[in-house]
C-alpha positions in Angstrom: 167.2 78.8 -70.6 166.7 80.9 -67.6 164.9 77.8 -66.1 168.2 76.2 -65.7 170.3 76.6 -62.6 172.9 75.8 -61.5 174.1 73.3 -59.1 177.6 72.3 -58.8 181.1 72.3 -60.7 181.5 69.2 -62.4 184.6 68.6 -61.0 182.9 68.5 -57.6 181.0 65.4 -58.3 183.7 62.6 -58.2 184.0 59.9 -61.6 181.8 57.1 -60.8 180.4 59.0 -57.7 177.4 61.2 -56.7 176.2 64.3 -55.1 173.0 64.8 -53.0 170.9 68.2 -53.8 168.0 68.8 -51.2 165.2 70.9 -52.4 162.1 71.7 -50.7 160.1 68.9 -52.4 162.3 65.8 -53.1 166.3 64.6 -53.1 167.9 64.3 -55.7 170.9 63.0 -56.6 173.5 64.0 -59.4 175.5 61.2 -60.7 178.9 61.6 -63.0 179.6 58.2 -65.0 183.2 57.0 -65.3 182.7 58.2 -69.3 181.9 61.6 -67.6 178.2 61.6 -68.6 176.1 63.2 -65.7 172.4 62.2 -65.0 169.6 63.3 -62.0 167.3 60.9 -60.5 165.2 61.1 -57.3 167.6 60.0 -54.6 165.3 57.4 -53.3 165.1 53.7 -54.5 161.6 52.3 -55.1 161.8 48.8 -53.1 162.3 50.4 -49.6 163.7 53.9 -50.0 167.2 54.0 -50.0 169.8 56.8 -50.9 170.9 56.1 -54.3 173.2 59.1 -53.9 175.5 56.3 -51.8 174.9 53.7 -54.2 178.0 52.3 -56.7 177.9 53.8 -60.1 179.2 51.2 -62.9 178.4 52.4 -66.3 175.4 54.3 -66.5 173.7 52.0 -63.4 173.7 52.7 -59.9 173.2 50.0 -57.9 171.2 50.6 -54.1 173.1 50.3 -50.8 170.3 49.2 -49.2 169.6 45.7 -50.7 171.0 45.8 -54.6 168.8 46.9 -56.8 169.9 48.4 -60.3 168.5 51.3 -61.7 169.4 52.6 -65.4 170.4 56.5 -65.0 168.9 57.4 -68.2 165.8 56.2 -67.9 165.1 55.7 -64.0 164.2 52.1 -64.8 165.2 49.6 -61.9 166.5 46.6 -64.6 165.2 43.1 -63.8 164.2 41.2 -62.3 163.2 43.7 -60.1 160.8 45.7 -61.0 159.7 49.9 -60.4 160.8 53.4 -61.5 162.6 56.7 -60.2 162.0 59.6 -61.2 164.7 61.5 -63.6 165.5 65.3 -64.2 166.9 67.0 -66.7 170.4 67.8 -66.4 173.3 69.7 -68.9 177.1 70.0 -68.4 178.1 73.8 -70.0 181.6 74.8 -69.7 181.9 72.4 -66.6 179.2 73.6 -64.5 176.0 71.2 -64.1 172.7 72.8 -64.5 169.3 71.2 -63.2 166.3 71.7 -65.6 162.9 72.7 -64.3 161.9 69.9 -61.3 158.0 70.6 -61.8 157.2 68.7 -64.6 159.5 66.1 -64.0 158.6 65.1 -60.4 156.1 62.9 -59.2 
């Protein structure tokens, strides 16, 4: 448990929205579903890079400003007919605080 930390108030990361966390190694961005589920991916889409942290959240996909691609938030897939990954964390909601898991053996 004491790998856990903490990274933001759940009310802080808007319904259908995101929020950017910068660590030394990668983005990563923290999205909150409009059913209030929260998921961590790298903030980075696969085709060319873009910050999924601005993309549009509908259901648990976030689509890329950049040039549209969908990317599943539980399982970092990018859904066809595009094809490619992100990475994902691990991420828990406890008394409405967000907690990231351990990055290092989650990131590529």
């Amino acid at each position: 448990m004491s790998d856990w930390i903490a990274i933001a108030k759940l009310d802080d990361i808007p319904l259908r929205g995101s929020r950017q966390l910068k660590t030394d190694t990668v983005d990563i961005a923290i999205f909150r579903t409009g059913s209030d589920e929260v998921f961590a991916i790298r903030d980075q889409c696969p085709h060319l890079g873009g910050p999924l942290s601005q993309g549009m959240v509908h259901g648990n996909t976030v689509t890329c400003p950049l040039h549209n691609w969908k990317i599943d938030l539980e399982s970092g897939q990018v859904k066809a007919p595009d094809e490619g990954c992100v990475n994902r964390y691990p991420v828990k909601v406890e008394q409405g605080v967000v907690y990231l898991g351990p990055l290092e053996s989650h990131d590529a």
